[in-house]
Every structure is written in structure tokens, then in C-alpha cells.
PyMOL CGO cylinders between C-alpha atoms (Angstrom):
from pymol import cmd
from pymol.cgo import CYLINDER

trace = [
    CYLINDER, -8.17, -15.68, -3.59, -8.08, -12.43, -1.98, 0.3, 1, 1, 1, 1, 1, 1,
    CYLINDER, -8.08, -12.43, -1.98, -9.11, -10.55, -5.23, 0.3, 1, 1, 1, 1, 1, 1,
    CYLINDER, -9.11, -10.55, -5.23, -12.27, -12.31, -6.10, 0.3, 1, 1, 1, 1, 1, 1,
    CYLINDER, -12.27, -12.31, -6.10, -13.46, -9.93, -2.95, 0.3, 1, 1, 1, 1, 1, 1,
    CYLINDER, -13.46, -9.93, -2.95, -11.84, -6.94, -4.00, 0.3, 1, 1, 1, 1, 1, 1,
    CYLINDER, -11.84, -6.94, -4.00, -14.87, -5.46, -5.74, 0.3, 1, 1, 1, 1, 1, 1,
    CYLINDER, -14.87, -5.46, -5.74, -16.59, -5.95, -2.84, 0.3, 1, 1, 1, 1, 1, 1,
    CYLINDER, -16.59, -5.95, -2.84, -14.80, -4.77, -0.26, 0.3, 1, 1, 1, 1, 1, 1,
    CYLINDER, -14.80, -4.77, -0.26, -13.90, -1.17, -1.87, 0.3, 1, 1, 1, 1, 1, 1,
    CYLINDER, -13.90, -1.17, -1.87, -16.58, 1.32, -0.23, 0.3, 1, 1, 1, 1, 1, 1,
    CYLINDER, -16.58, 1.32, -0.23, -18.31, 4.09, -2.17, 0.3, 1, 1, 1, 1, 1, 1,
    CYLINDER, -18.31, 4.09, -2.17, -17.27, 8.04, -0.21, 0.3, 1, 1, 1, 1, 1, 1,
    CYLINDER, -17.27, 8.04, -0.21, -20.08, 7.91, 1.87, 0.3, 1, 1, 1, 1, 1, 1,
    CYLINDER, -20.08, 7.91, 1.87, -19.40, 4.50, 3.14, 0.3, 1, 1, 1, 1, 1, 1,
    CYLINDER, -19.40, 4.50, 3.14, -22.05, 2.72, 1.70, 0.3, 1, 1, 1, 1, 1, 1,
    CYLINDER, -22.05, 2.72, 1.70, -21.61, -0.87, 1.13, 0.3, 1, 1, 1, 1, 1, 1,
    CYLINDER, -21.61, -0.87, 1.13, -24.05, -0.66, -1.97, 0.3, 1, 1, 1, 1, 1, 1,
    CYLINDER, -24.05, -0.66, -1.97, -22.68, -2.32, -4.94, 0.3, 1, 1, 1, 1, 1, 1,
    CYLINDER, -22.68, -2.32, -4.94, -20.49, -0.03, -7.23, 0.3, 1, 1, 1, 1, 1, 1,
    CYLINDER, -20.49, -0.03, -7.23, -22.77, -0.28, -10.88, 0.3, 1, 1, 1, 1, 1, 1,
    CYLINDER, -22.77, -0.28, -10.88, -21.18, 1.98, -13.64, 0.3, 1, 1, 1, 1, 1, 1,
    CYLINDER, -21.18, 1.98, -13.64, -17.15, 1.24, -12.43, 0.3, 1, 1, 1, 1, 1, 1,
    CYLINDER, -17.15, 1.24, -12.43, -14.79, -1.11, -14.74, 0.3, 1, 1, 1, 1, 1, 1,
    CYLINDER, -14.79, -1.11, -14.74, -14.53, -4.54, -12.59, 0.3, 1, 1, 1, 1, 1, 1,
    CYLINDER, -14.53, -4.54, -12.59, -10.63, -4.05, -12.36, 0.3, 1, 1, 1, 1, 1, 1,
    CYLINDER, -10.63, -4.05, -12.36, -10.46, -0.48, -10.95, 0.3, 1, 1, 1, 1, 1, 1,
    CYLINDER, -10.46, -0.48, -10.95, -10.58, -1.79, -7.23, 0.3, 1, 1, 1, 1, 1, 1,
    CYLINDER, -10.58, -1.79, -7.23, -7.92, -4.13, -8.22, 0.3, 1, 1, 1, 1, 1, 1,
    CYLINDER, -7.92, -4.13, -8.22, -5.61, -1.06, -9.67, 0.3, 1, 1, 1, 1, 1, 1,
    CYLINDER, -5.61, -1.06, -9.67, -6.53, 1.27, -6.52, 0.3, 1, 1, 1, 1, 1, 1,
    CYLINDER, -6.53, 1.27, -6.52, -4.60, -2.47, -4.44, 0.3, 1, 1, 1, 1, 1, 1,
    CYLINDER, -4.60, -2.47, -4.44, -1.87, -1.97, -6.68, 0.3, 1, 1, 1, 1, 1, 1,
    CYLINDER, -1.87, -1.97, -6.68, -1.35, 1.53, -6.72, 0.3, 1, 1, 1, 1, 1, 1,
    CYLINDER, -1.35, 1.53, -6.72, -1.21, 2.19, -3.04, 0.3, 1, 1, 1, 1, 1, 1,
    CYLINDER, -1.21, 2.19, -3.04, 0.64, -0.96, -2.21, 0.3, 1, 1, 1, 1, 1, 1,
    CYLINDER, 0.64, -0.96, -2.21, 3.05, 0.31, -5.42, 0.3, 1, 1, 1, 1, 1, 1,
    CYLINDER, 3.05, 0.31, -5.42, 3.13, 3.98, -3.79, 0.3, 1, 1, 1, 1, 1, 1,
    CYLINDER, 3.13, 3.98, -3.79, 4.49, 1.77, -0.84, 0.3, 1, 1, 1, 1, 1, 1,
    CYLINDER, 4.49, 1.77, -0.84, 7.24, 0.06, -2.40, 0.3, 1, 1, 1, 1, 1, 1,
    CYLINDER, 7.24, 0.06, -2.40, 8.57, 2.95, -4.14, 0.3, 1, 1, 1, 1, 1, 1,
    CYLINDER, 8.57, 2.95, -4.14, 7.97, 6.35, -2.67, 0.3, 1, 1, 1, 1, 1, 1,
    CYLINDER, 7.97, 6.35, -2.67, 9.84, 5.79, 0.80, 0.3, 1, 1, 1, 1, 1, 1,
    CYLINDER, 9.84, 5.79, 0.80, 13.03, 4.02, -0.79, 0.3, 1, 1, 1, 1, 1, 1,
    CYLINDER, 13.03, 4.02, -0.79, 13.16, 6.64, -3.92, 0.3, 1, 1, 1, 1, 1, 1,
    CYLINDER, 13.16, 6.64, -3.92, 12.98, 9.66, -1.41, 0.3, 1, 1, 1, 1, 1, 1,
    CYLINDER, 12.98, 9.66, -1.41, 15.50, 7.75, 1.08, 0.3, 1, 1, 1, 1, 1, 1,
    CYLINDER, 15.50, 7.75, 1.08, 18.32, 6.96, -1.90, 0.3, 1, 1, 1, 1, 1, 1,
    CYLINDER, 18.32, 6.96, -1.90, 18.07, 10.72, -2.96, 0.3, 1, 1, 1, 1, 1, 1,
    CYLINDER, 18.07, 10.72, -2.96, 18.33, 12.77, 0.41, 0.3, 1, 1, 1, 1, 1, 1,
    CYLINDER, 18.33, 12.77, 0.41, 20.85, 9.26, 0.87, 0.3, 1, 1, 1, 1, 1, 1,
    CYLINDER, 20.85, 9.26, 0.87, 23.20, 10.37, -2.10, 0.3, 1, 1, 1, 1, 1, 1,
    CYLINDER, 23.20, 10.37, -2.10, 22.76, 14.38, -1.25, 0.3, 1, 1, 1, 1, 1, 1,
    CYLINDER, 22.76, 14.38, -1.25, 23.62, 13.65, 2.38, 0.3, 1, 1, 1, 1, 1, 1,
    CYLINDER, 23.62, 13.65, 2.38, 26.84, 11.44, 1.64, 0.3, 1, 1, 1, 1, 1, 1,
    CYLINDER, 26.84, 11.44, 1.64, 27.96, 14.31, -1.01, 0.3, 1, 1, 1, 1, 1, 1,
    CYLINDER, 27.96, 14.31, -1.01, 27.38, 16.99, 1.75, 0.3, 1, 1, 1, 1, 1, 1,
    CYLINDER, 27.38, 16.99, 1.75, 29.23, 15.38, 4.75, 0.3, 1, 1, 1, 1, 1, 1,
    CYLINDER, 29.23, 15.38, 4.75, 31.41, 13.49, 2.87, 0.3, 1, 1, 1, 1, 1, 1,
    CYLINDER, 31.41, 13.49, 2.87, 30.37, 9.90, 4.07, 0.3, 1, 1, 1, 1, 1, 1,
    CYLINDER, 30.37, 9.90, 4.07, 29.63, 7.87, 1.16, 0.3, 1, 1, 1, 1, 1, 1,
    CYLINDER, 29.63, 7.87, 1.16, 28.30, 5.31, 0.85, 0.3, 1, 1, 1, 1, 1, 1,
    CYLINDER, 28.30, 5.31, 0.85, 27.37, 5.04, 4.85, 0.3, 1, 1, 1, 1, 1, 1,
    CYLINDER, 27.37, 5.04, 4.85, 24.25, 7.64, 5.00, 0.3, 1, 1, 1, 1, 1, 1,
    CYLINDER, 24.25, 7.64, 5.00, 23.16, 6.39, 1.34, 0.3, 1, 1, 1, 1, 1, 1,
    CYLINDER, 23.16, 6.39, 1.34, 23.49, 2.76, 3.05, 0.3, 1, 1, 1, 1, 1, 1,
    CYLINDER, 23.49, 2.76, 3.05, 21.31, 3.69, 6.14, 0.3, 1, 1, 1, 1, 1, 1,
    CYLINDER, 21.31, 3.69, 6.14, 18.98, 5.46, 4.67, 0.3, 1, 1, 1, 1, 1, 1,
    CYLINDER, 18.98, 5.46, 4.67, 18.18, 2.75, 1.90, 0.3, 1, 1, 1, 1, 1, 1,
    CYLINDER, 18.18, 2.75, 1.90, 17.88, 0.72, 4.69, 0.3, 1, 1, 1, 1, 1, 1,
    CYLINDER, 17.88, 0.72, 4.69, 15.56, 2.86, 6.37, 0.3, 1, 1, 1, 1, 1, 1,
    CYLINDER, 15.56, 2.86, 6.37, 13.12, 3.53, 3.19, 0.3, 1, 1, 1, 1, 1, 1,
    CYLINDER, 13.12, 3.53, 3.19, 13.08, -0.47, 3.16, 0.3, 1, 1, 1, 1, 1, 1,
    CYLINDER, 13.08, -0.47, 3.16, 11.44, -0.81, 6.96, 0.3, 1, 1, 1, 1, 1, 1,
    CYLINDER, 11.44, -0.81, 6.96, 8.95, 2.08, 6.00, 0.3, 1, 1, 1, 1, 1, 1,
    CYLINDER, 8.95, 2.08, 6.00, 8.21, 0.27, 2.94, 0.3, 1, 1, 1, 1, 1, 1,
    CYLINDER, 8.21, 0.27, 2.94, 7.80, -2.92, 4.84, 0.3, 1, 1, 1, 1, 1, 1,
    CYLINDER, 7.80, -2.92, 4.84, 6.10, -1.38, 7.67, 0.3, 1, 1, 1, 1, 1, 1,
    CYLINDER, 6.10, -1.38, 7.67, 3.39, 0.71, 4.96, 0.3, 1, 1, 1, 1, 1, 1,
    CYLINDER, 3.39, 0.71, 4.96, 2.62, -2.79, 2.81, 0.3, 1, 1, 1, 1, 1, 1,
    CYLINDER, 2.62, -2.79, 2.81, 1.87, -4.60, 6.07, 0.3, 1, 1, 1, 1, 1, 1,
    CYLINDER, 1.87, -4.60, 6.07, -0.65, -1.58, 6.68, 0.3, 1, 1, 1, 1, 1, 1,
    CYLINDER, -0.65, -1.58, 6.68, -2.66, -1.66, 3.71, 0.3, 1, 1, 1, 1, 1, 1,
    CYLINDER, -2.66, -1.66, 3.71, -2.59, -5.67, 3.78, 0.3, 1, 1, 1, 1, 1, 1,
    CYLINDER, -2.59, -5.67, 3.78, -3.94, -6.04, 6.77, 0.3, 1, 1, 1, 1, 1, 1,
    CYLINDER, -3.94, -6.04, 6.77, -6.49, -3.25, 6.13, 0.3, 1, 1, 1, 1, 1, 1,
    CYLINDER, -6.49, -3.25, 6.13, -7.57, -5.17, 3.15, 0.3, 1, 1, 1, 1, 1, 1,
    CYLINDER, -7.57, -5.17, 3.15, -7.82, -8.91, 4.85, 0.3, 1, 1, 1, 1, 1, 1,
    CYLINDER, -7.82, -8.91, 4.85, -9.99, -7.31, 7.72, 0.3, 1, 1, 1, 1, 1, 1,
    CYLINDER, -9.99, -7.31, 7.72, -12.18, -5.58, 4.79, 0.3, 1, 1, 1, 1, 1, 1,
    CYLINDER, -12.18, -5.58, 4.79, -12.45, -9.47, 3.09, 0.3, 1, 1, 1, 1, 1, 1,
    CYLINDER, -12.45, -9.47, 3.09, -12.59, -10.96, 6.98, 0.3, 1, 1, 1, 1, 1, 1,
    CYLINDER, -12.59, -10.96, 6.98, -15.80, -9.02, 7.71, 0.3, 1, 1, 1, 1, 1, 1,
    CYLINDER, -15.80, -9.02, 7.71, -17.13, -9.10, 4.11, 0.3, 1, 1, 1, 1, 1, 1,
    CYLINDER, -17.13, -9.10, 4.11, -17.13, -13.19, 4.11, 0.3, 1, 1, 1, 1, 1, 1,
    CYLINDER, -17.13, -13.19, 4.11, -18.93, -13.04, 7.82, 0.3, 1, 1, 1, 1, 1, 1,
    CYLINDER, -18.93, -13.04, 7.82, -21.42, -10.76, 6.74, 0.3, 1, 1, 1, 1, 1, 1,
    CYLINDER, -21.42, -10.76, 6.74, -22.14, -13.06, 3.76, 0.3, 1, 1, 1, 1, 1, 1,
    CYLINDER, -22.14, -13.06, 3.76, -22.19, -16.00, 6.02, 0.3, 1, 1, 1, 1, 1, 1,
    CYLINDER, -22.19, -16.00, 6.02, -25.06, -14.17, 8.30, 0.3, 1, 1, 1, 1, 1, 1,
    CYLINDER, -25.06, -14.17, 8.30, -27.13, -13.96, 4.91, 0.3, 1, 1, 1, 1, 1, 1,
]
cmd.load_cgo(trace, "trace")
């Protein structure tokens, strides 16, 4: 349900809530799935590599590797929460605005 508002609830720069005219429909869709993608994958990626060089270095495998992964996971966690809640205020005020009118 939450994606029949996304065109709406992506802002121009200069916050404008104008409607976007010459965009593809699906680009505010893609810009949801590319941060909430960056989300998922940067954090654990960079975690499992320092993870691996660490446990070569000290000599601790897998433990720092373990930790680590498990670490990326919470920041990944913690960053998809962020932008989801972002987004369901965004549709929250959008709907009561449209109510008001």
C-alpha cells in the first residue's frame, strides 16, 4: 500500500511539494530501494572484510569475523528502521494533508 504514495511523498531540492511532471513514475520507487539496499549491504560487506583482515592479523578466526558480522547486522537493522520510518511519517502526513482537502 505504502507505494501507491511514493510518488507523492518524494520532495523536489527545494522542498516543494509540487508534483514532479517530466520524472519516470518508478524513479521514487528505485530511490526506496536503493537506499534501503545501500542499508542491507554496505554495513555487513564493510564489517565481513575489516572481519576477515582483523582475524588474519591477530590470529582469532573466526571470533572478530563473527562479531563484526554481527555488528554490520544491528547497523543494518538499525539504518532500515531509519529510512522506514522516515518514509511512513512522509505517507502519515501526506494522507492528513489530503484528508484536510
Amino acid at each position: 500500500m505504502a507505494l501507491f504514495f511514493v510518488k507523492d511523498i518524494i520532495e523536489k531540492p527545494n522542498n516543494s511539494k509540487i508534483p514532479m511532471q517530466n520524472e519516470p513514475w518508478w524513479k521514487p520507487a528505485v530511490q526506496i530501494f536503493s537506499q534501503i539496499s545501500t542499508w542491507i549491504v554496505v554495513p555487513i560487506v564493510l564489517a565481513l572484510i575489516i572481519g576477515k583482515k582483523l582475524d588474519a592479523y591477530f590470529n582469532t578466526q573466526p571470533w572478530i569475523f563473527l562479531s563484526l558480522a554481527l555488528f554490520g547486522f544491528l547497523i543494518s537493522c538499525y539504518g532500515i528502521f531509519k529510512e522506514i520510518t522516515k518514509y511512513i511519517e512522509k505517507i502519515k502526513k501526506l494522507s492528513e494533508e489530503n484528508k484536510q482537502n
